[in-house]
N, CA, C and O atoms as a printed pandas DataFrame, in Angstrom:
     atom_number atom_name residue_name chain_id  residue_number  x_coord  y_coord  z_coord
0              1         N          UNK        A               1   -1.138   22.867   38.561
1              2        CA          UNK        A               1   -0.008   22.889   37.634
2              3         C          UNK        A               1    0.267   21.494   37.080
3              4         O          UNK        A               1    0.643   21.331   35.919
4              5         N          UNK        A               2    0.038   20.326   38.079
5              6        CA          UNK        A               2    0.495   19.039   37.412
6              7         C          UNK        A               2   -0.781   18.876   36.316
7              8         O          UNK        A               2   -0.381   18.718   35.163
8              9         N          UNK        A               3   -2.028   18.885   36.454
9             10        CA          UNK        A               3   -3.003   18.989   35.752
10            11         C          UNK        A               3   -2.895   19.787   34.116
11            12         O          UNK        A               3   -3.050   19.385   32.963
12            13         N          UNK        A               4   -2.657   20.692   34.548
13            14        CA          UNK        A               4   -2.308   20.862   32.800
14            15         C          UNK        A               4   -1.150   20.740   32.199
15            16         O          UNK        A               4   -0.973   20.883   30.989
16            17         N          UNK        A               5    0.109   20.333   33.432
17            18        CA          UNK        A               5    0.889   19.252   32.655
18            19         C          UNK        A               5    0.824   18.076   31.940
19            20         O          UNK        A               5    1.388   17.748   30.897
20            21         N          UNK        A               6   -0.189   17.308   32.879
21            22        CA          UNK        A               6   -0.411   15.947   32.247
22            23         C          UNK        A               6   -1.498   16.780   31.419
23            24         O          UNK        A               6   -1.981   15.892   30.717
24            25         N          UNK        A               7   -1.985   17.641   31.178
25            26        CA          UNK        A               7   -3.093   17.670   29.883
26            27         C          UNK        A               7   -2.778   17.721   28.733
27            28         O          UNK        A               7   -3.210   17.058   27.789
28            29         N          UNK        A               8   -1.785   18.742   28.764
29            30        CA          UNK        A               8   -0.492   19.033   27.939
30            31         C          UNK        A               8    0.151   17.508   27.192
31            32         O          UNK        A               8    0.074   17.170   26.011
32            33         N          UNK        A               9    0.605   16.987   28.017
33            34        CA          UNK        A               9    0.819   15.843   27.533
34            35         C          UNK        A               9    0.223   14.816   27.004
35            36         O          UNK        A               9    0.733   14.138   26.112
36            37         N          UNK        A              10   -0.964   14.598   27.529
37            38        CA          UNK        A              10   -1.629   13.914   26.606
38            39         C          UNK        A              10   -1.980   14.816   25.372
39            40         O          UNK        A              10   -1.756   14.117   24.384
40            41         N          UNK        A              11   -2.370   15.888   25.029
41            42        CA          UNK        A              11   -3.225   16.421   24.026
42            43         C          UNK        A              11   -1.380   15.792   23.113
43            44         O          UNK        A              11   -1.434   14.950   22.216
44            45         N          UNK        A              12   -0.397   16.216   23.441
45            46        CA          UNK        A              12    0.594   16.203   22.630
46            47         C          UNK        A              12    0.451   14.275   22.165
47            48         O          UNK        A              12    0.384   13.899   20.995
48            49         N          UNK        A              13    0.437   13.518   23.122
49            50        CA          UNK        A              13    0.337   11.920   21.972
50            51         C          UNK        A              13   -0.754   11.767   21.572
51            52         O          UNK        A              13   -0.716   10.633   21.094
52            53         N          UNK        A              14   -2.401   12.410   21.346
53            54        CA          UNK        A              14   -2.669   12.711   20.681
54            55         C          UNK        A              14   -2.878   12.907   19.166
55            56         O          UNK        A              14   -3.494   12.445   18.206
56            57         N          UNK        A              15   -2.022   13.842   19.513
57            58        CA          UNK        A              15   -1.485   14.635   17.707
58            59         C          UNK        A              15   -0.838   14.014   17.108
59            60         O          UNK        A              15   -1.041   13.611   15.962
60            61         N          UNK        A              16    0.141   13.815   17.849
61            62        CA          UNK        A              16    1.104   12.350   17.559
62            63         C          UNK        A              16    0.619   10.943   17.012
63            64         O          UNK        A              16    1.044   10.349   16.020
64            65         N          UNK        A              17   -0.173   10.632   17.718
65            66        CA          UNK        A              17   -0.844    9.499   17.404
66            67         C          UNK        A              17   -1.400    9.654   16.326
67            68         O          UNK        A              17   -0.983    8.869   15.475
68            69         N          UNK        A              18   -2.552   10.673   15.822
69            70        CA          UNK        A              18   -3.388   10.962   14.899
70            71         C          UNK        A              18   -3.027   11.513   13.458
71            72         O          UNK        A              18   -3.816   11.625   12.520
72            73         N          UNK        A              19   -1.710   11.827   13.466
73            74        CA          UNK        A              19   -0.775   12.314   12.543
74            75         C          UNK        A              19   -0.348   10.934   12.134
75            76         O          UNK        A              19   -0.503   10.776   10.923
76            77         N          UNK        A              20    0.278    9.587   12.927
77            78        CA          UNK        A              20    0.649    8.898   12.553
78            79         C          UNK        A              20   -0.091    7.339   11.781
79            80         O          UNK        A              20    0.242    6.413   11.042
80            81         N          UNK        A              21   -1.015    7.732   12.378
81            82        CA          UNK        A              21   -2.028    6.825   11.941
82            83         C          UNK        A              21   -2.450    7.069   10.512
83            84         O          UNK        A              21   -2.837    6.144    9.798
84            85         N          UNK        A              22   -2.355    8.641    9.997
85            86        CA          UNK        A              22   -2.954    8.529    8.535
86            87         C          UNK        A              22   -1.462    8.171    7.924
87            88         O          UNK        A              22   -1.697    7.877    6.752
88            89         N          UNK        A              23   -0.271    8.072    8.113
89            90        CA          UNK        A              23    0.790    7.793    7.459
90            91         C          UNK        A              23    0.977    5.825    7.805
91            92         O          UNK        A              23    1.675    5.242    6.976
92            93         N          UNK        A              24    0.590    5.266    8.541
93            94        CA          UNK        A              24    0.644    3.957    8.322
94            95         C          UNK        A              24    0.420    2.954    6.860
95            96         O          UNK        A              24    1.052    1.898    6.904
96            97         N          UNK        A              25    0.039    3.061    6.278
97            98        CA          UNK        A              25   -0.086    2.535    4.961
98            99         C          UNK        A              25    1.040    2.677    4.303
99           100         O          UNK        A              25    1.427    1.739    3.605
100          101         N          UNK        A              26    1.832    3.933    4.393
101          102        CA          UNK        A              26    3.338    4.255    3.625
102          103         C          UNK        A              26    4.381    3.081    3.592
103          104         O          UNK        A              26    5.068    2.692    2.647
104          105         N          UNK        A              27    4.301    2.576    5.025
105          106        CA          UNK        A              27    5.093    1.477    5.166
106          107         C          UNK        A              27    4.889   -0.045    5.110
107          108         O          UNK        A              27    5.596   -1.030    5.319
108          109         N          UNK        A              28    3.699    0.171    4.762
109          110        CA          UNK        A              28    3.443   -1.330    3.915
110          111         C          UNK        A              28    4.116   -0.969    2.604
111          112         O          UNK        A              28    4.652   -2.004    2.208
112          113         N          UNK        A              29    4.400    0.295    1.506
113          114        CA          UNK        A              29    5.131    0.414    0.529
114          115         C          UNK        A              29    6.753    0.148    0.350
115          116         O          UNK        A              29    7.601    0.825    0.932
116          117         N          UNK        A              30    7.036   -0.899   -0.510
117          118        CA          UNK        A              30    8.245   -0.824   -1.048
118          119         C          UNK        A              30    9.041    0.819   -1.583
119          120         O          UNK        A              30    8.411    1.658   -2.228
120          121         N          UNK        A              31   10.047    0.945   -1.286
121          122        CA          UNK        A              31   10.484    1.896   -1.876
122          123         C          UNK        A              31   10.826    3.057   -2.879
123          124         O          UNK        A              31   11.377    4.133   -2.648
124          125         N          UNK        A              32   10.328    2.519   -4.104
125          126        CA          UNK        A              32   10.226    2.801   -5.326
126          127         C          UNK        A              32    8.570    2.577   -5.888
127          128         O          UNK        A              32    8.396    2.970   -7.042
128          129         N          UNK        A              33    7.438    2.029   -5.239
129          130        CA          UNK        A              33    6.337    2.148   -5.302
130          131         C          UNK        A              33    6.177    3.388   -4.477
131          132         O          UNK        A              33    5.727    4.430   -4.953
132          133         N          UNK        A              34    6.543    3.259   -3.271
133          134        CA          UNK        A              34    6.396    4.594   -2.576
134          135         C          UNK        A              34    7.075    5.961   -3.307
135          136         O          UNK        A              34    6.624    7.075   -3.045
136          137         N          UNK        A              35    7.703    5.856   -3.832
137          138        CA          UNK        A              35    8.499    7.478   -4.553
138          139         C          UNK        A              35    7.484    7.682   -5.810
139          140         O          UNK        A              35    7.563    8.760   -6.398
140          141         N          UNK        A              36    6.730    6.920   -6.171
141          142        CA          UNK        A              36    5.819    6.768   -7.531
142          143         C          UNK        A              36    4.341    7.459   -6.786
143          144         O          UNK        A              36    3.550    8.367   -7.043
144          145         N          UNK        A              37    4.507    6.556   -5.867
145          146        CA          UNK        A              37    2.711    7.127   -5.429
146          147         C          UNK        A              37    2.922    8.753   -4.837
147          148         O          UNK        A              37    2.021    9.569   -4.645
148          149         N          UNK        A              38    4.472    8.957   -4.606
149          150        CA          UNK        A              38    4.211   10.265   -3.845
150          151         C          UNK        A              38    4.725   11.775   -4.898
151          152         O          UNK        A              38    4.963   12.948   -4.608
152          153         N          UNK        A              39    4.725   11.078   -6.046
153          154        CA          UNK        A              39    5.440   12.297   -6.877
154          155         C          UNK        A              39    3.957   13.138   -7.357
155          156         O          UNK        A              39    2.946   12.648   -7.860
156          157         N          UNK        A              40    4.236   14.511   -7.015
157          158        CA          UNK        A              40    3.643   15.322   -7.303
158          159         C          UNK        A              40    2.610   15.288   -8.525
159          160         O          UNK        A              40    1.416   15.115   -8.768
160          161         N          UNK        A              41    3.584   15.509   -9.011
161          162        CA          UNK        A              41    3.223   15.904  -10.781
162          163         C          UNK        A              41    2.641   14.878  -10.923
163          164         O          UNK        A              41    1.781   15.215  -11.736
164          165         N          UNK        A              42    2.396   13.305  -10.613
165          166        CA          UNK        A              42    1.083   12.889  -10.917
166          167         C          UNK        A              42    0.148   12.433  -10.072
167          168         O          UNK        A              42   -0.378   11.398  -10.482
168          169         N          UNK        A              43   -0.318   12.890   -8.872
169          170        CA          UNK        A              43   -0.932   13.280   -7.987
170          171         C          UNK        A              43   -2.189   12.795   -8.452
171          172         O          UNK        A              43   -2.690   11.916   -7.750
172          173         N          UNK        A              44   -2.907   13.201   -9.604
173          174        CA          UNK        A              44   -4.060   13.113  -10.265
174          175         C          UNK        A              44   -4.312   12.613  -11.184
175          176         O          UNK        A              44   -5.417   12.750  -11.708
176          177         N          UNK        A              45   -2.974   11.564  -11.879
177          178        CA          UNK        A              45   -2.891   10.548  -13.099
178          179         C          UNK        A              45   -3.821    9.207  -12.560
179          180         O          UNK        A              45   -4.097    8.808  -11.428
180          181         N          UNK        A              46   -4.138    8.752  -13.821
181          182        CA          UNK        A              46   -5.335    7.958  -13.794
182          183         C          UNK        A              46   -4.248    6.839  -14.353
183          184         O          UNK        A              46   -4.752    5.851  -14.887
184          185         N          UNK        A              47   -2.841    6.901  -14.283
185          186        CA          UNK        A              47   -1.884    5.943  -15.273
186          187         C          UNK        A              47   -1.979    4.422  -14.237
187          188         O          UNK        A              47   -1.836    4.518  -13.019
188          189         N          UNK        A              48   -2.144    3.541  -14.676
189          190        CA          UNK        A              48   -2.230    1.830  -14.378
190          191         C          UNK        A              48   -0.809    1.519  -14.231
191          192         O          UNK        A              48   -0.050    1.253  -15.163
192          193         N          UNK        A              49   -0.401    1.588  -12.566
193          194        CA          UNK        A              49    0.773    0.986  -12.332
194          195         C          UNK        A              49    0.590   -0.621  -11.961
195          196         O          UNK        A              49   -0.420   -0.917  -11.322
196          197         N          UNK        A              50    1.403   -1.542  -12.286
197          198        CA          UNK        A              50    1.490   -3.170  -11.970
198          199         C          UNK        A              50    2.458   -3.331  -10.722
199          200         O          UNK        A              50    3.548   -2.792  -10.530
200          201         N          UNK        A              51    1.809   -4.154   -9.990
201          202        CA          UNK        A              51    2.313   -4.394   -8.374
202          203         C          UNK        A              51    1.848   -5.812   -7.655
203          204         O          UNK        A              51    1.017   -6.660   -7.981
204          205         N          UNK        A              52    2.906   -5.671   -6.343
205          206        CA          UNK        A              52    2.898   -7.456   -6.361
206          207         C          UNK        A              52    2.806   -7.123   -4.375
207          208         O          UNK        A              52    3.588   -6.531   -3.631
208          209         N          UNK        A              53    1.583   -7.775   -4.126
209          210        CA          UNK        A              53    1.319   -7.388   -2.865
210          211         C          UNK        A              53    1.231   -8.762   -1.861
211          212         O          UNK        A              53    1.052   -9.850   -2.408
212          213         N          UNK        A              54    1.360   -8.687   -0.398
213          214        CA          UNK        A              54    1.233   -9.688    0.340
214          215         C          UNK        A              54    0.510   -9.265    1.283
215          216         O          UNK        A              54    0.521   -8.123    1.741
216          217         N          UNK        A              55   -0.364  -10.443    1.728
217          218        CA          UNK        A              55   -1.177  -11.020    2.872
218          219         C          UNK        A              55   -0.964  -11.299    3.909
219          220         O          UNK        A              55   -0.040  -12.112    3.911
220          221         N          UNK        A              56   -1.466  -10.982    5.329
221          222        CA          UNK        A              56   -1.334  -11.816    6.396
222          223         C          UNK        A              56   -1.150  -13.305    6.361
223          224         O          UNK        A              56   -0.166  -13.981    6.662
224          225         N          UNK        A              57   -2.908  -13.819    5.708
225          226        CA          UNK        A              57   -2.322  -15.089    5.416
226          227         C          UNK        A              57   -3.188  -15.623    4.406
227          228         O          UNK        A              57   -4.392  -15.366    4.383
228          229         N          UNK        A              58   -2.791  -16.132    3.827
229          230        CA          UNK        A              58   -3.807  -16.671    2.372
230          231         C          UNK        A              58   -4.708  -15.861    2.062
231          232         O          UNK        A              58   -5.382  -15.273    2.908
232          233         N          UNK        A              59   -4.843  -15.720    0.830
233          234        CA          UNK        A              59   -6.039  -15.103    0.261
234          235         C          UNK        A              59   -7.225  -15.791   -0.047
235          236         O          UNK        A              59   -7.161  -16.576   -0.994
236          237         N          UNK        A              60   -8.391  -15.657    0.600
237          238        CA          UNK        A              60   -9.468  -16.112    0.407
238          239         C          UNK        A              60  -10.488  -15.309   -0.736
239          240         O          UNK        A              60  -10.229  -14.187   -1.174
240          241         N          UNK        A              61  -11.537  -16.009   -1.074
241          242        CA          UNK        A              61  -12.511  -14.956   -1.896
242          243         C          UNK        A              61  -12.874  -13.770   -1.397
243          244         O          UNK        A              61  -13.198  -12.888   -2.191
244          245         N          UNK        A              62  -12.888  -13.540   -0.117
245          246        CA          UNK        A              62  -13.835  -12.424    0.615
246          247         C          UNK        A              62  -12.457  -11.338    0.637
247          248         O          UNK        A              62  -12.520  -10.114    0.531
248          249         N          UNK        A              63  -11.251  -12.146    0.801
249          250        CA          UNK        A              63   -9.998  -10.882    0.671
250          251         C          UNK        A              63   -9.561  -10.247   -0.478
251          252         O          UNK        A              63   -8.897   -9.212   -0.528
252          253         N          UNK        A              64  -10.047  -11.052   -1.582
253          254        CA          UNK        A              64   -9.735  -11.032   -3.009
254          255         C          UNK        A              64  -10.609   -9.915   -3.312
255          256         O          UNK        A              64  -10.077   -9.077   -4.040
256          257         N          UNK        A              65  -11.951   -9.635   -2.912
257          258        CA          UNK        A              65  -13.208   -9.477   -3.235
258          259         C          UNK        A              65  -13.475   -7.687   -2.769
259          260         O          UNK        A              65  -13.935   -6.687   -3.321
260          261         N          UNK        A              66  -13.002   -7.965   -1.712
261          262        CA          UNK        A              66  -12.270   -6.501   -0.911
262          263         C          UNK        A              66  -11.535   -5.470   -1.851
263          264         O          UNK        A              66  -11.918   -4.403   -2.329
264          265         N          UNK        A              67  -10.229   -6.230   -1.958
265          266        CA          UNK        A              67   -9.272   -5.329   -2.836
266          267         C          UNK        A              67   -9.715   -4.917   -4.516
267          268         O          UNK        A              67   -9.327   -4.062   -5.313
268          269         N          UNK        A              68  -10.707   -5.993   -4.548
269          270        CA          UNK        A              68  -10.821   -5.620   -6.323
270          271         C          UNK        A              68  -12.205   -4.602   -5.973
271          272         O          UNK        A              68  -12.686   -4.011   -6.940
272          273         N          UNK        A              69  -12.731   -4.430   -4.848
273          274        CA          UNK        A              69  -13.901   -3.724   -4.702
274          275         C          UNK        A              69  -13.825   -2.081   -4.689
275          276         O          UNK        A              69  -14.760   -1.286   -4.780
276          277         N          UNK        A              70  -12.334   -1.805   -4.540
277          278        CA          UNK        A              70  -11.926   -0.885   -4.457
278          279         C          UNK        A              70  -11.252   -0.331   -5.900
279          280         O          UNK        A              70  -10.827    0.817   -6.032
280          281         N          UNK        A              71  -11.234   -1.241   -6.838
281          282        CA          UNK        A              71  -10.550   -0.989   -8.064
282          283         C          UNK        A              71   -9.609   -1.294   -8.993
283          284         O          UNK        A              71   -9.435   -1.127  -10.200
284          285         N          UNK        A              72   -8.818   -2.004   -7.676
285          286        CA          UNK        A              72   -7.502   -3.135   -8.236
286          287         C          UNK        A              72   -7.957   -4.312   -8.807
287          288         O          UNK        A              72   -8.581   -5.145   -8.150
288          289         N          UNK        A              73   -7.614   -4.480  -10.319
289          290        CA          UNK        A              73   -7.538   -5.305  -10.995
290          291         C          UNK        A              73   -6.700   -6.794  -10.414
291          292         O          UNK        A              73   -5.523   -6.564  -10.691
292          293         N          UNK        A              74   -6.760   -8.019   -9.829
293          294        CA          UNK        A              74   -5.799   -8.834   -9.400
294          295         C          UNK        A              74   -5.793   -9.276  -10.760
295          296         O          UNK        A              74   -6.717   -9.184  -11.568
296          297         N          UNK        A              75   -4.380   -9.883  -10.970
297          298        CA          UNK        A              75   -4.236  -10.609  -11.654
298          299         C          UNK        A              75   -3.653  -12.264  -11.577
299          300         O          UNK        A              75   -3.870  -13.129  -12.425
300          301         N          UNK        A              76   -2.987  -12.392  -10.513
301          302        CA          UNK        A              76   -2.902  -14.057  -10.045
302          303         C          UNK        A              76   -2.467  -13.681   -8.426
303          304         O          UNK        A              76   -1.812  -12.740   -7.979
304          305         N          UNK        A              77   -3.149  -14.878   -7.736
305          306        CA          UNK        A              77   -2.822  -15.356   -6.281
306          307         C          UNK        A              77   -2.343  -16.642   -6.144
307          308         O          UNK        A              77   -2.895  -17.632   -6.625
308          309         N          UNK        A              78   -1.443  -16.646   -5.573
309          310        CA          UNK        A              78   -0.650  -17.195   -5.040
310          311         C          UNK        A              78   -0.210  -17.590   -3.471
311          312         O          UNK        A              78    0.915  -17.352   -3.034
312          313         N          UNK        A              79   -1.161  -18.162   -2.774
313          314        CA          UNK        A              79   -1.650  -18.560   -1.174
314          315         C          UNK        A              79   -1.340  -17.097   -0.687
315          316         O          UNK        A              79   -1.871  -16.530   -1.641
316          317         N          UNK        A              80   -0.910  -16.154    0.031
317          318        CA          UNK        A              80   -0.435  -14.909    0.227
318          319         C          UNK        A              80   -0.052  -13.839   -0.290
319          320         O          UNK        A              80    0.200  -12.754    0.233
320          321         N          UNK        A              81   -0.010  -14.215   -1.473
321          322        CA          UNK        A              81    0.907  -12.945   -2.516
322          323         C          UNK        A              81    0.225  -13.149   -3.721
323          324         O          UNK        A              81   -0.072  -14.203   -4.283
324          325         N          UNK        A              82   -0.043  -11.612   -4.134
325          326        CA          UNK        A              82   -0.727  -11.426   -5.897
326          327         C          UNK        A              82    0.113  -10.086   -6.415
327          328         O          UNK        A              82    0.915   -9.252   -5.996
328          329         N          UNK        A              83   -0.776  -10.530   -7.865
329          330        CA          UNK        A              83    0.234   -9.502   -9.013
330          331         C          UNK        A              83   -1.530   -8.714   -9.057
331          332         O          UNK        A              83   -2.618   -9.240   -8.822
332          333         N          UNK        A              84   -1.216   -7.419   -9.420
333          334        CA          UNK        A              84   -2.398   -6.855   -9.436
334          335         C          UNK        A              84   -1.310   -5.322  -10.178
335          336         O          UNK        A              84   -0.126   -4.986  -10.158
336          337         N          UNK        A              85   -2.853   -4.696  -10.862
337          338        CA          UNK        A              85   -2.174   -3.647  -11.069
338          339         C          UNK        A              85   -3.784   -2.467  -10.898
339          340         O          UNK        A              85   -4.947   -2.835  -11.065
340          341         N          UNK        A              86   -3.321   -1.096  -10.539
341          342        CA          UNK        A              86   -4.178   -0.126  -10.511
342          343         C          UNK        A              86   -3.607    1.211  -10.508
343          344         O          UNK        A              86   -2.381    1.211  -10.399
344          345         N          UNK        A              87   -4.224    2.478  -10.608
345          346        CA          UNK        A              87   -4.010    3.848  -10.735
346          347         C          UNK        A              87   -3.367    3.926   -8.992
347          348         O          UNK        A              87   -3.533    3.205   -8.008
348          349         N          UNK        A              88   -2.691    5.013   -9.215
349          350        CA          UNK        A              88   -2.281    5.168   -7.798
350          351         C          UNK        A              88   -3.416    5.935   -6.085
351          352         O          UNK        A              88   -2.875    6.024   -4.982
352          353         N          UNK        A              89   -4.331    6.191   -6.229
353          354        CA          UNK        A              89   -5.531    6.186   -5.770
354          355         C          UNK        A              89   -5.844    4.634   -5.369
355          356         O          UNK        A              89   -5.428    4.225   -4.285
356          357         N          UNK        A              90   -6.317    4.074   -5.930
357          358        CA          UNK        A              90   -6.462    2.663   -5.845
358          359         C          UNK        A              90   -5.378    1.988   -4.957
359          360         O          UNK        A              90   -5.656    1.347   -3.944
360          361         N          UNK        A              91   -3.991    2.209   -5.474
361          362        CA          UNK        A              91   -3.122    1.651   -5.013
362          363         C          UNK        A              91   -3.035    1.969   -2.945
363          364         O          UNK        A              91   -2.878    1.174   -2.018
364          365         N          UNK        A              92   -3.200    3.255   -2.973
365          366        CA          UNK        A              92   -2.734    3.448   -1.491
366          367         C          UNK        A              92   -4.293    3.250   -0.747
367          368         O          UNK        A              92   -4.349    3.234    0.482
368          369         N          UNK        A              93   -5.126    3.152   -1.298
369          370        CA          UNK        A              93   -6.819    2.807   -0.433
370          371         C          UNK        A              93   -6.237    0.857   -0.556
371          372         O          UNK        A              93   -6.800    0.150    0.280
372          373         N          UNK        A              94   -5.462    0.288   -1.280
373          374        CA          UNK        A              94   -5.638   -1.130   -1.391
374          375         C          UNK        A              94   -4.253   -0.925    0.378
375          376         O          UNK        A              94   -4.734   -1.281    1.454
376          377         N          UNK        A              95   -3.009   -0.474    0.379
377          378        CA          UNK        A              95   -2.787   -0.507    1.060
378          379         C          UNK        A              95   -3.321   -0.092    2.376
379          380         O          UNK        A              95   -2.791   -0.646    3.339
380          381         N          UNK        A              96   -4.223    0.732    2.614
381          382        CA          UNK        A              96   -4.709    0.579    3.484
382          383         C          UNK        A              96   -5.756   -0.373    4.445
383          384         O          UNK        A              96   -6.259   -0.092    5.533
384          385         N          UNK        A              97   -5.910   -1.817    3.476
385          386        CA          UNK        A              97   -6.765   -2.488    3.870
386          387         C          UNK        A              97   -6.107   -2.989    5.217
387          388         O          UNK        A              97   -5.188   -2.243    5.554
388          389         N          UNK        A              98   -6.367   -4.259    6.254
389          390        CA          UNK        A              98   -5.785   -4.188    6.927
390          391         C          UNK        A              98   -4.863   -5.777    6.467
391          392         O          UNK        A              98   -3.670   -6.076    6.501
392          393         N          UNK        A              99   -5.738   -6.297    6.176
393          394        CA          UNK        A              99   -4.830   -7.590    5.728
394          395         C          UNK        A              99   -3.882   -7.997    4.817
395          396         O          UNK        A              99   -3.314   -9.050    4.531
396          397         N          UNK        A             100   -3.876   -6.252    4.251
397          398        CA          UNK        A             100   -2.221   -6.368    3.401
398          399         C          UNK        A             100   -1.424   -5.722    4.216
399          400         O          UNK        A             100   -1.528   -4.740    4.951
400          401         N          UNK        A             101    0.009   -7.041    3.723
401          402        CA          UNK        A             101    1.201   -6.258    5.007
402          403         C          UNK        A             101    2.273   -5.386    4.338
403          404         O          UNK        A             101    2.806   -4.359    4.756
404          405         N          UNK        A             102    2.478   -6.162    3.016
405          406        CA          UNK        A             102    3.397   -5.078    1.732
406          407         C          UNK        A             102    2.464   -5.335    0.336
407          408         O          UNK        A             102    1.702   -6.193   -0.110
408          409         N          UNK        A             103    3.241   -3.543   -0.197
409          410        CA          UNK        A             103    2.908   -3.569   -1.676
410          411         C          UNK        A             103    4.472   -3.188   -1.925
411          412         O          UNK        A             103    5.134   -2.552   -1.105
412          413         N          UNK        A             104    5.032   -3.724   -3.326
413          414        CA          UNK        A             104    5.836   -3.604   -3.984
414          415         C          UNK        A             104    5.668   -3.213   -5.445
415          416         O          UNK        A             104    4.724   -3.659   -6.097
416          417         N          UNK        A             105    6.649   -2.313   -6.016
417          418        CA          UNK        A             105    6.176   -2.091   -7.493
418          419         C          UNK        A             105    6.896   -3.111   -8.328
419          420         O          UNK        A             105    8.119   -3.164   -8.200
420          421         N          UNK        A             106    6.251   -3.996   -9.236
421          422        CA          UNK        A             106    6.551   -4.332  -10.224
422          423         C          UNK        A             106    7.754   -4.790  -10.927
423          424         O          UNK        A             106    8.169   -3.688  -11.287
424          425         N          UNK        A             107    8.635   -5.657  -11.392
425          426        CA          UNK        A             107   10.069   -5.161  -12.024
426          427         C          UNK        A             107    9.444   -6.107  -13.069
427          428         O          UNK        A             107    8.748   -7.106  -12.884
428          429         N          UNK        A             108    9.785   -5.649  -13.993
429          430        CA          UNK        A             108   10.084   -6.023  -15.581
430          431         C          UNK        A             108   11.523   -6.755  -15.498
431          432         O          UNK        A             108   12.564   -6.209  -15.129
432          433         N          UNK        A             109   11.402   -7.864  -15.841
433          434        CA          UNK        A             109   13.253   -8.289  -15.956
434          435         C          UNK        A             109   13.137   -8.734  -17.756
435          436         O          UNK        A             109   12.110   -9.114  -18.319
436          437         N          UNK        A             110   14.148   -8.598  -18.223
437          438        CA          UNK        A             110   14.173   -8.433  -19.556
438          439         C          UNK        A             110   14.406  -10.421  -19.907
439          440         O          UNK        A             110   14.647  -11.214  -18.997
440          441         N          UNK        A             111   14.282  -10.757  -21.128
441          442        CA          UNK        A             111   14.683  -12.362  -20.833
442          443         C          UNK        A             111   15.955  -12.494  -21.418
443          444         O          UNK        A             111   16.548  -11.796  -22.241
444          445         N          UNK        A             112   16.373  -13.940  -20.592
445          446        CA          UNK        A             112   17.795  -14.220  -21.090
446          447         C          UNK        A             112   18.131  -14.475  -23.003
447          448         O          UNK        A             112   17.413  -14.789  -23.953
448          449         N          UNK        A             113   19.649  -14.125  -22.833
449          450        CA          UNK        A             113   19.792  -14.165  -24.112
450          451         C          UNK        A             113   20.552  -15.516  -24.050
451          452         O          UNK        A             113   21.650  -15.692  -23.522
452          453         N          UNK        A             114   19.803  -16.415  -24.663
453          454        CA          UNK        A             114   19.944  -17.751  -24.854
454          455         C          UNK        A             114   21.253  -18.180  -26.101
455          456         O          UNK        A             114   21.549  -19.321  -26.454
456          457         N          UNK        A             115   21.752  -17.126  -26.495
457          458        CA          UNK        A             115   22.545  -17.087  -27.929
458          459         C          UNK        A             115   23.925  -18.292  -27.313
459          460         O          UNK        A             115   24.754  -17.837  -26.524
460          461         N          UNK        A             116   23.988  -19.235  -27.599
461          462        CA          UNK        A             116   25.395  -19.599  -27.124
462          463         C          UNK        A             116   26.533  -20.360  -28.524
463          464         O          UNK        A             116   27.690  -20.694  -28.266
């Protein structure tokens, strides 16, 4: 009886475990990148979202080299942190690398109105 208790129990962290492991990447997502990558209705859009991601620690060529190998366009680095933009496919295989720790989506800020 203790035997297929503890079997029981393990098979259960397990599942647990293995369930949670394909959801790890989610939380390298900012909030509003994450509600974008997970909306349905474009599931299968090929649309070029712009995003601003960070590193463990500096970006080298071979880390740079990685992420664009997969499809993401970078567009500037900055010792740890780049602007890059890609389809959302792209986007959650880039979060899954291991040496990115966040992706964030993008903000447009409009420019000041200098009128005085």
């Amino acid at each position: 009886m203790k035997k297929k208790f503890l079997l029981f129990l393990l098979h259960i962290f397990l599942i647990i475990g293995c369930s949670t492991m394909n959801d790890t990447y989610q939380n390298k997502l900012d909030h509003n990148l994450n509600m974008e990558l997970s909306d349905e209705s474009n599931k299968d859009s090929e649309e070029i979202i712009r995003f601003v991601g960070k590193c463990k620690n500096e970006i080298t060529a071979d880390m740079r080299a990685e992420i664009e190998q997969i499809g993401v366009s970078i567009e500037s680095v900055i010792k740890d942190i780049f602007t890059a933009s890609g389809t959302r496919k792209q986007i959650i295989e880039c979060a899954k690398i291991e040496s990115v720790i966040r992706l964030e989506k993008s903000q447009t800020i409009p420019p000041l109105n200098n009128a005085n």
